[in-house]
Backbone as CSV, one residue per row, in Angstrom:
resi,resn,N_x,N_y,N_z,CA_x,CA_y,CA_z,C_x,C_y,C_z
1,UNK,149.006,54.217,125.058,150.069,53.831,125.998,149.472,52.921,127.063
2,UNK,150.374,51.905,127.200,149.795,50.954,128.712,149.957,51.418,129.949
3,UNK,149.577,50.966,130.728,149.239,51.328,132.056,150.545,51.105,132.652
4,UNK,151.712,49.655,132.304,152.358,49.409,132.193,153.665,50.284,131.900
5,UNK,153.600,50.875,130.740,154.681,51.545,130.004,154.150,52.910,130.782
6,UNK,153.085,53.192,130.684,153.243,54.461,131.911,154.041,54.639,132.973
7,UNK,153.377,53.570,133.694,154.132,54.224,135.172,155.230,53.630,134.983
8,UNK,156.242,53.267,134.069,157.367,52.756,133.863,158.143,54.220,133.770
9,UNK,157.376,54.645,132.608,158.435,56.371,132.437,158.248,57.224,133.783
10,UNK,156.777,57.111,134.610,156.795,58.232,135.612,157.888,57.367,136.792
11,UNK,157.803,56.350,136.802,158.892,55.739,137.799,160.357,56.389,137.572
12,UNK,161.122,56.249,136.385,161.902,56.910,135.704,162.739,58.274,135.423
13,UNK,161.039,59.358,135.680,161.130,60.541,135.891,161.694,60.679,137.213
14,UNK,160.680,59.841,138.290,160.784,60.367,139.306,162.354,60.053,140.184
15,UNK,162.803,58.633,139.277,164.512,58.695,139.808,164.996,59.574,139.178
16,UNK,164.601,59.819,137.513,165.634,61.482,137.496,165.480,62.535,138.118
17,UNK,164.376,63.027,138.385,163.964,64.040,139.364,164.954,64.008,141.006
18,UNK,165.240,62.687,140.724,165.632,62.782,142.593,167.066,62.488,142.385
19,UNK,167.599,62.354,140.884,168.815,62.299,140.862,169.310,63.604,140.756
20,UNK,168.446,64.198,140.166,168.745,66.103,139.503,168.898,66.824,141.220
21,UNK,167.923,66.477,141.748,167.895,67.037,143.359,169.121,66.913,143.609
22,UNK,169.831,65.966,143.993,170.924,65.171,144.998,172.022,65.950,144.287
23,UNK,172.107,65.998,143.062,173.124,66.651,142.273,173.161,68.354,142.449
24,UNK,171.980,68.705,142.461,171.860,70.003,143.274,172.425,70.542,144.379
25,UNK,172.291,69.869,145.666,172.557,69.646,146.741,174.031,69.172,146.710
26,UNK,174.284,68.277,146.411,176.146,67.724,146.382,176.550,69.418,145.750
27,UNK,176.649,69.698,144.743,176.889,71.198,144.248,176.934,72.532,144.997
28,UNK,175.870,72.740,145.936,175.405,73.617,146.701,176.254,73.450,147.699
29,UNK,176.111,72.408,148.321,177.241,72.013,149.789,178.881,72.062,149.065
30,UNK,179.055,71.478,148.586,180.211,71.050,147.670,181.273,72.800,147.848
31,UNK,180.198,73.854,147.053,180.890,74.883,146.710,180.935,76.096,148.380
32,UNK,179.915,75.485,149.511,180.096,75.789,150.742,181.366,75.513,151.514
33,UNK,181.821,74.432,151.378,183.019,74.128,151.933,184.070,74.552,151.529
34,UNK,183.971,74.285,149.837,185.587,74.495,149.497,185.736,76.024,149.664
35,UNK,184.459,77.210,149.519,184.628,78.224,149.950,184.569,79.289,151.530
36,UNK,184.135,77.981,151.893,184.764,78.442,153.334,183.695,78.872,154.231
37,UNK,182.554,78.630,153.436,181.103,79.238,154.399,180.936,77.965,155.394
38,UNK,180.928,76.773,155.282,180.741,75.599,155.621,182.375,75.083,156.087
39,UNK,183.551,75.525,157.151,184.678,75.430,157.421,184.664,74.143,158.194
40,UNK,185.928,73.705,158.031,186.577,72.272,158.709,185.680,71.942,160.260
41,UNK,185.247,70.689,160.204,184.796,70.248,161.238,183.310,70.932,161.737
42,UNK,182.878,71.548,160.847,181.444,72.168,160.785,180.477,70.833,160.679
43,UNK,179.651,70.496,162.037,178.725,69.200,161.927,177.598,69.644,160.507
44,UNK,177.344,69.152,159.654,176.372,68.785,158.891,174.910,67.611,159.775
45,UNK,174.241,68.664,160.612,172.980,67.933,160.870,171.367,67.801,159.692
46,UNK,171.515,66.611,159.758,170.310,66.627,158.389,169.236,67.057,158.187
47,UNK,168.283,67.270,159.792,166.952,67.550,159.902,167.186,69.202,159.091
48,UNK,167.912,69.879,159.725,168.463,71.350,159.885,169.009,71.820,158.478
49,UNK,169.898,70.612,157.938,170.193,70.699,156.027,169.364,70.918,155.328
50,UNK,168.692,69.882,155.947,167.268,69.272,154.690,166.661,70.363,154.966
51,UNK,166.335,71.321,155.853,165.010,71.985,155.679,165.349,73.354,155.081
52,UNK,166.952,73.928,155.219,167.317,74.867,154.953,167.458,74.741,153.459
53,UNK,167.855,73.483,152.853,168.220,73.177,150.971,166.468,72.796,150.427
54,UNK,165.646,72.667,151.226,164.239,72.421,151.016,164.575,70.825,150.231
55,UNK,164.880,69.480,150.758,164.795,68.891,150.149,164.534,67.920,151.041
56,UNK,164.448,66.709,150.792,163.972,65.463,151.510,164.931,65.187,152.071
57,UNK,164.796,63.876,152.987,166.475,63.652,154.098,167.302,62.525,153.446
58,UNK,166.288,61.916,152.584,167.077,60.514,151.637,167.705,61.649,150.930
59,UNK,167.168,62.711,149.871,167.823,63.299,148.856,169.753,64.196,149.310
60,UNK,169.371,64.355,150.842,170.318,65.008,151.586,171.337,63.595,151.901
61,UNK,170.790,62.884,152.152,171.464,61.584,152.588,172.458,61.120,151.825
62,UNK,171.718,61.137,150.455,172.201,60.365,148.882,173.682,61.769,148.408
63,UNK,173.385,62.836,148.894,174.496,64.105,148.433,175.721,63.925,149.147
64,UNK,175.448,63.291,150.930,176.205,63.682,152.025,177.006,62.263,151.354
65,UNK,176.731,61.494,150.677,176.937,59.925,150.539,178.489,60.124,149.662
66,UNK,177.839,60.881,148.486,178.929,61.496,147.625,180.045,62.318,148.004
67,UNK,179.658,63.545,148.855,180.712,64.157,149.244,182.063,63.274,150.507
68,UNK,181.040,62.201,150.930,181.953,61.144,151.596,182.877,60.506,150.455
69,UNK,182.215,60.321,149.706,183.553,59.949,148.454,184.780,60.831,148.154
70,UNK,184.035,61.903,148.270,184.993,63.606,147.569,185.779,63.663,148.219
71,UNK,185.727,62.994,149.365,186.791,63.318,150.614,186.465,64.674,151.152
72,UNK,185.369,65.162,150.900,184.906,66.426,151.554,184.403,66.620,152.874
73,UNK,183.602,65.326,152.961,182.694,65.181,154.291,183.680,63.837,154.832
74,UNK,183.092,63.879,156.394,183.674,62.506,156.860,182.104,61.959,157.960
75,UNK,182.360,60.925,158.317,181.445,60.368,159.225,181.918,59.569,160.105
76,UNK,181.747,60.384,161.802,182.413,59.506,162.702,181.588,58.980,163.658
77,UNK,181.611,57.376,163.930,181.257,56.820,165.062,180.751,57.903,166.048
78,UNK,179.551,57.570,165.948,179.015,58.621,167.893,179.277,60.317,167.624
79,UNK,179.583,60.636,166.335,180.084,61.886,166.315,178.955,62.469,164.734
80,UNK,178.796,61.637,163.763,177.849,62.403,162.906,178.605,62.696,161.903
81,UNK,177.705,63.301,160.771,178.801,63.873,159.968,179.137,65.720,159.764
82,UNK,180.320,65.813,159.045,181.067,66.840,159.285,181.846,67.265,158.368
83,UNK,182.278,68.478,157.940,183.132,68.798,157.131,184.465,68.418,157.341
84,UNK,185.348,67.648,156.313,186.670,67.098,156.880,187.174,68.007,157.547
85,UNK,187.837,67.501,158.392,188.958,68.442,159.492,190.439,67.804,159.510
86,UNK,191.267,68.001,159.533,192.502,67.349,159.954,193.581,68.105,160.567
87,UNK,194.219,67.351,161.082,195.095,67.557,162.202,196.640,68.125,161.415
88,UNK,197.409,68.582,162.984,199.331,68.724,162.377,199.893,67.148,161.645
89,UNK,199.370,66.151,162.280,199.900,64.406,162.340,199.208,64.356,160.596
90,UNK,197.628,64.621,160.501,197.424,64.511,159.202,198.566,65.094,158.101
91,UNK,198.953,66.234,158.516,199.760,66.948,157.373,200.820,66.252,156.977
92,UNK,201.330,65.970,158.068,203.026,64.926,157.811,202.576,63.706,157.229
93,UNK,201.620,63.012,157.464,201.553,61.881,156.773,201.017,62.226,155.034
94,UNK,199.997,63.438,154.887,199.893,63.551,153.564,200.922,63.884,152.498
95,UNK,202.359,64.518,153.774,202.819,65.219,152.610,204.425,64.161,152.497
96,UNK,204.000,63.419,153.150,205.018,61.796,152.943,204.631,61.159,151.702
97,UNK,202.972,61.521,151.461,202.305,60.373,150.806,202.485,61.000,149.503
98,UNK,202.444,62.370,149.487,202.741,63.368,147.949,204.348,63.070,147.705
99,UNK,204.987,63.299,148.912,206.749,63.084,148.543,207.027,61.880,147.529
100,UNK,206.256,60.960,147.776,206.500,59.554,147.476,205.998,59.343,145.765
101,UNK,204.356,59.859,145.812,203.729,59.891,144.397,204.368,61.147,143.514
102,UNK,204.378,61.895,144.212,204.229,63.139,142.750,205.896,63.772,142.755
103,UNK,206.968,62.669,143.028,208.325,63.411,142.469,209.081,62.505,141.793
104,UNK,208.425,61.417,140.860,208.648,60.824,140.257,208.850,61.356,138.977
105,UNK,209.606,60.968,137.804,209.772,62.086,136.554,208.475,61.861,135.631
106,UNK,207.352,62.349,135.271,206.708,61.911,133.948,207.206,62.101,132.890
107,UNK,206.615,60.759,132.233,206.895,60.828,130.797,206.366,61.689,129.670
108,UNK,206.615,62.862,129.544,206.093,63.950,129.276,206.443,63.449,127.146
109,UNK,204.799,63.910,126.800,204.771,63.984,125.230,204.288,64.900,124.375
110,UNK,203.782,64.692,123.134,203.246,65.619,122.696,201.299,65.594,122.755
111,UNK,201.045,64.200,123.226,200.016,63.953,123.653,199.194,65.030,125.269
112,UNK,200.637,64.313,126.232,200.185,65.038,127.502,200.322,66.647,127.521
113,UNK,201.128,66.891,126.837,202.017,68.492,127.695,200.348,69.892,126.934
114,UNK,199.545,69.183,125.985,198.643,70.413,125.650,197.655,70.781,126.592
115,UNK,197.332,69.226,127.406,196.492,69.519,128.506,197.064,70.224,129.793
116,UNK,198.094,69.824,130.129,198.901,70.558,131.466,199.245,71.936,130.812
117,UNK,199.656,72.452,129.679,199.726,73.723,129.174,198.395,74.474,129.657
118,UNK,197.360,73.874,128.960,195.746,74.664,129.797,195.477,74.529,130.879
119,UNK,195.973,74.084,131.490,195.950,73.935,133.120,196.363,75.136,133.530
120,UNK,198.457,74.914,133.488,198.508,76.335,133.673,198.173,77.620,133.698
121,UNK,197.111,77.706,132.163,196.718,78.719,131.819,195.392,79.032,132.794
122,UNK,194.799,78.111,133.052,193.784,78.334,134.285,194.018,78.697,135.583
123,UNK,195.050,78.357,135.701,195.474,78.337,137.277,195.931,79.969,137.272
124,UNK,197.022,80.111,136.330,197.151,81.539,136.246,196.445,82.565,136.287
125,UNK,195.202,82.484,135.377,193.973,83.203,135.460,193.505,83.095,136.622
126,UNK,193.338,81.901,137.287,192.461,82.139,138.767,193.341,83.213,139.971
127,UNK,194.632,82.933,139.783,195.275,83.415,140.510,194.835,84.996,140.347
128,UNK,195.450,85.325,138.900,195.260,86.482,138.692,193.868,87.358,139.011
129,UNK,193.004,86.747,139.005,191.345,86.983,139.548,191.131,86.867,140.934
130,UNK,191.912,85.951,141.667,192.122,86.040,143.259,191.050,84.875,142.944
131,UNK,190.814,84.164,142.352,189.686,82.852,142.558,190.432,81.986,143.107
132,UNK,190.039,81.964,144.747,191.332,80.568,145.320,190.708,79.638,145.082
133,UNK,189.590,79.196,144.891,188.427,77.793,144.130,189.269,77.073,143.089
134,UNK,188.831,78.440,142.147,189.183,78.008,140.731,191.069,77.673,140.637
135,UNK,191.822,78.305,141.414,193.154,78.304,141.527,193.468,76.837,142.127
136,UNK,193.066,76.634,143.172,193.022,75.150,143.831,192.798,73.453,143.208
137,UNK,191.790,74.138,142.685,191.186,72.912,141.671,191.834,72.581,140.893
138,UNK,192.780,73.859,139.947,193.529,74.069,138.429,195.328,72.953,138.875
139,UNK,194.838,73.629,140.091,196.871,73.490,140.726,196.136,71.638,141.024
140,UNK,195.640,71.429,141.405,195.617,69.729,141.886,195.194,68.921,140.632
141,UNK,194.643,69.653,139.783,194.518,68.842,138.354,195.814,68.940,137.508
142,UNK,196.438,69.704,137.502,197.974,69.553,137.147,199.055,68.834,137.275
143,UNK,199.004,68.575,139.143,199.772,67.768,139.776,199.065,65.840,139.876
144,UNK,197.830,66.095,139.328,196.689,64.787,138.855,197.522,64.519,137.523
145,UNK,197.645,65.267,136.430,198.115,65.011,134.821,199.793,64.709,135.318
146,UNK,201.063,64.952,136.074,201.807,64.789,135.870,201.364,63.918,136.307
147,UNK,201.396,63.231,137.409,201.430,61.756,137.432,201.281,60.799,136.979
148,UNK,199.629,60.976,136.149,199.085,60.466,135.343,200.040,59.813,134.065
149,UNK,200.493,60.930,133.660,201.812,60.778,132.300,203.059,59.857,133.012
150,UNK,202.745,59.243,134.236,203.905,58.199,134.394,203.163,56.737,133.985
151,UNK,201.985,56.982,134.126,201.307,55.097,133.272,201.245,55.189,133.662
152,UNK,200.832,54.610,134.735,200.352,53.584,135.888,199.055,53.871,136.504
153,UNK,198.405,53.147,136.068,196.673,53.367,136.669,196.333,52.943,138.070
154,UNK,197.456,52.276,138.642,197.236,52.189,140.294,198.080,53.788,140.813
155,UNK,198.792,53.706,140.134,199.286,54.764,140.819,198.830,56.234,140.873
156,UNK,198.067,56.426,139.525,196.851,57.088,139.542,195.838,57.215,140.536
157,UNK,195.562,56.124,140.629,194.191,55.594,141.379,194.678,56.073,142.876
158,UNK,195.894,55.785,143.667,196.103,56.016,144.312,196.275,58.207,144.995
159,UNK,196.948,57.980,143.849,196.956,59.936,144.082,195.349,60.773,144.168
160,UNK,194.912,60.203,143.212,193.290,60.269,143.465,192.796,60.197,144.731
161,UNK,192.670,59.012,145.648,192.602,58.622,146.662,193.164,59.846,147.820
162,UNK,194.315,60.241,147.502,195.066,61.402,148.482,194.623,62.691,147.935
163,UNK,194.570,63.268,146.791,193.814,64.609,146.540,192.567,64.330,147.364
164,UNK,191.616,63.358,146.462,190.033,63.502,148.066,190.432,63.950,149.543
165,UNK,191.683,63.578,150.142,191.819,63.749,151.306,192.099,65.073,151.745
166,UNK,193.076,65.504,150.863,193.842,66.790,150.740,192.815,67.386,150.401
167,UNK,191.758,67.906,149.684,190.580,68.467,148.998,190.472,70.089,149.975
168,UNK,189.660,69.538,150.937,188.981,70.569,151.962,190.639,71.173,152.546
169,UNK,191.520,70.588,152.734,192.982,71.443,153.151,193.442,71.896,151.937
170,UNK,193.837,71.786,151.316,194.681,72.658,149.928,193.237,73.857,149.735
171,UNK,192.126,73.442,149.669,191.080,75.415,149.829,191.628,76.062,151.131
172,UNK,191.406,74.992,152.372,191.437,76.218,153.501,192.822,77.122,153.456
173,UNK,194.187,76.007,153.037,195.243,76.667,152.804,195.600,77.756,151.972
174,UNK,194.686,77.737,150.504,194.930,79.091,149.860,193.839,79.841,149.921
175,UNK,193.047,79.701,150.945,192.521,80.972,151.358,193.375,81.817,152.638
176,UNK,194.200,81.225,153.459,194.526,81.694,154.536,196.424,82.175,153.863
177,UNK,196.848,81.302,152.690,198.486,81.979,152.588,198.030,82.002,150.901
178,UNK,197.333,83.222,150.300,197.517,82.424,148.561,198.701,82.517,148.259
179,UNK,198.883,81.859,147.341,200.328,81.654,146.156,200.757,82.833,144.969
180,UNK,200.871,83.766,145.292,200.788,85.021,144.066,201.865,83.963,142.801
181,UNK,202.713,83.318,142.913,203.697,82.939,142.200,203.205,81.166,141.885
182,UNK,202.082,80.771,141.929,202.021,79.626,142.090,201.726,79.105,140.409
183,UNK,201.644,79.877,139.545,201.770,79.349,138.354,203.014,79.202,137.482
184,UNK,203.875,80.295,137.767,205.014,80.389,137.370,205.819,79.118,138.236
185,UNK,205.982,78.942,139.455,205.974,77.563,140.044,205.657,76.034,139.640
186,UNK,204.808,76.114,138.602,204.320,75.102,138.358,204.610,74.663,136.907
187,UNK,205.077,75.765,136.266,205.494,75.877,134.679,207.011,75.558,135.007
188,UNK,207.685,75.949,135.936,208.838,75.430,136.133,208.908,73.862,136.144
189,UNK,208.313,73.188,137.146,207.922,72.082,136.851,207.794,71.465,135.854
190,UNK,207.099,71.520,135.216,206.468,71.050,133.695,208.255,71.305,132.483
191,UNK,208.903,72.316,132.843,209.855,72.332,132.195,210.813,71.053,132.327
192,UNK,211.262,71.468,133.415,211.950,70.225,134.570,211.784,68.930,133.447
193,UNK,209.836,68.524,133.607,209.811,67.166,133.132,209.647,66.608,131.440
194,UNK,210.166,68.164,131.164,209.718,68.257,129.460,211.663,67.695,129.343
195,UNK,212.067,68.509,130.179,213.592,68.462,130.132,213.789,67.078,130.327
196,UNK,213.264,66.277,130.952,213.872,64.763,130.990,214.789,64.073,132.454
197,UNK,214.784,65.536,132.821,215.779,65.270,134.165,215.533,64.403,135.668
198,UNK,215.781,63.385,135.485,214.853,62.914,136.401,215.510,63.609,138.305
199,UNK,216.815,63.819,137.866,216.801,64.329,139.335,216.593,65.457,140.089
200,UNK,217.001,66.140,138.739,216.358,67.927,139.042,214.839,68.203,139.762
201,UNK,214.108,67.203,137.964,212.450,67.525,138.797,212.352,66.717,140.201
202,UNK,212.873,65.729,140.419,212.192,65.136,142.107,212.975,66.180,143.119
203,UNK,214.145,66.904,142.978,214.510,68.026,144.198,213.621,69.225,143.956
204,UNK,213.062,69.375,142.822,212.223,70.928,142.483,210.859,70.429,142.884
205,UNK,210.205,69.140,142.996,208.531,68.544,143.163,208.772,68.659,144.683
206,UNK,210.060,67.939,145.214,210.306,67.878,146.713,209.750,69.453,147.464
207,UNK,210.831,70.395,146.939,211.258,71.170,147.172,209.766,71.944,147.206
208,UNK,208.996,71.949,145.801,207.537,72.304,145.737,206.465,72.161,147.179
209,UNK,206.522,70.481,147.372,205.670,70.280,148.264,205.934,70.849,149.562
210,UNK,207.585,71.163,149.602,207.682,71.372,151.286,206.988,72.465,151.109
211,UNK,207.562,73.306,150.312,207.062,74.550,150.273,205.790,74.808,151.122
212,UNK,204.519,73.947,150.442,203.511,74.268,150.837,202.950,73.432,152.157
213,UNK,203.883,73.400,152.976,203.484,72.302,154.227,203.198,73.740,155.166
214,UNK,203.872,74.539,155.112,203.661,76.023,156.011,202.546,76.286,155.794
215,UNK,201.665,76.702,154.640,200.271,76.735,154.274,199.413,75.744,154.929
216,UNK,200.116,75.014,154.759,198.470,73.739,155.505,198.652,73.667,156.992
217,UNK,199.764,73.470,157.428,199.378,74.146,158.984,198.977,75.267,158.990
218,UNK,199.456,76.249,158.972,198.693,77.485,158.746,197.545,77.316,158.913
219,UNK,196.779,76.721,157.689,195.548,76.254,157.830,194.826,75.741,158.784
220,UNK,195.480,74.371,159.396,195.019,73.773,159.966,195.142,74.205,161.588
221,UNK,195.934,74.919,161.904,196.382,75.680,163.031,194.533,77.236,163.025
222,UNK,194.727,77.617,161.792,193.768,78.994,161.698,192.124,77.849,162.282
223,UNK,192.288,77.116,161.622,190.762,76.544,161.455,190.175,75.698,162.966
């Protein structure tokens, strides 16, 4: 082997090595927040991260970088970074921004409806287990697939964009009001858009989201 092709692979290693880290760390923090050990507006200082996750401050840097994507973390001017927090004003504008995307009818097939079927079936189970994680995640990947089944890859792209935001509020919310009924809720739905109705499902999606606007203040009021 050359000297060359050597330190080519240990160069290699050592970005996988520091990619495996960062992925560690995004994971570790990741499952702090959405479970509530790490709560809204909790500063994330790095010296104090890094030494507690035993890792370097780039490797902490490169995690905090990602969860800024996740919409998990935020970073403010003169202020640092932090576990998202949001306000009563946040809620009304998110749940304008859901009114608008997710009560549109999908085009429901035999393609889409097997994946939103296992959805349900997850969400149910989490419920039934009291996993508000696993329940949270199941319920926003559901309301991700109906949309999805309307085409539109901006409009996708966009709901995407608002779950990241919503992320850290839809956990704090079903930890503080859970949903005992929130699967059976959601299978209604899915009927609605199997049914074709386009006006039924946008008063039952409407009707869905208000629902859960009491929960996120709640939330955001507890936190």
């Amino acid at each position: 082997m050359s000297a060359a092709s050597g330190a080519g692979r240990a160069t290699a290693q050592g970005v996988s090595s520091a990619s495996s880290a960062s992925e560690l760390v995004v994971g570790r923090l990741r499952e702090e927040i959405l479970d509530g050990s790490l709560p809204p507006g909790n500063p994330l200082r790095e010296v104090a991260l890094a030494e507690r996750l035993d890792v370097s401050r780039n490797t902490l840097r490169e995690a905090v970088q990602r969860l800024i994507a996740e919409g998990l973390v935020q970073r403010e001017p003169h202020r640092g970074v932090s576990v998202a927090q949001h306000t009563a004003a946040d809620v009304a504008d998110l749940m304008a921004a859901r009114l608008a995307i997710e009560t549109g009818l999908p085009a429901t097939n035999s393609h889409g409806i097997g994946p939103l079927l296992r959805l349900l079936d997850r969400l149910a189970e989490a419920v039934t287990t009291g996993d508000a994680v696993a329940a949270t995640e199941a319920d926003m990947a559901f309301h991700h697939a109906l949309v999805s089944l309307r085409g539109s890859r901006r409009l996708s792209g966009f709901h995407t964009q608002l779950q990241n935001e919503m992320r850290v509020l839809l956990h704090a919310a079903e930890r503080v009001r859970p949903e005992p009924d929130k699967a059976n809720e959601h299978r209604a739905l899915l009927d609605l858009a199997r049914a074709g109705d386009a006006e039924r499902f946008r008063r039952a999606a409407s009707e869905h989201i208000e629902r859960g606007r009491a929960a996120l203040l709640a939330s955001v009021r507890t936190e």
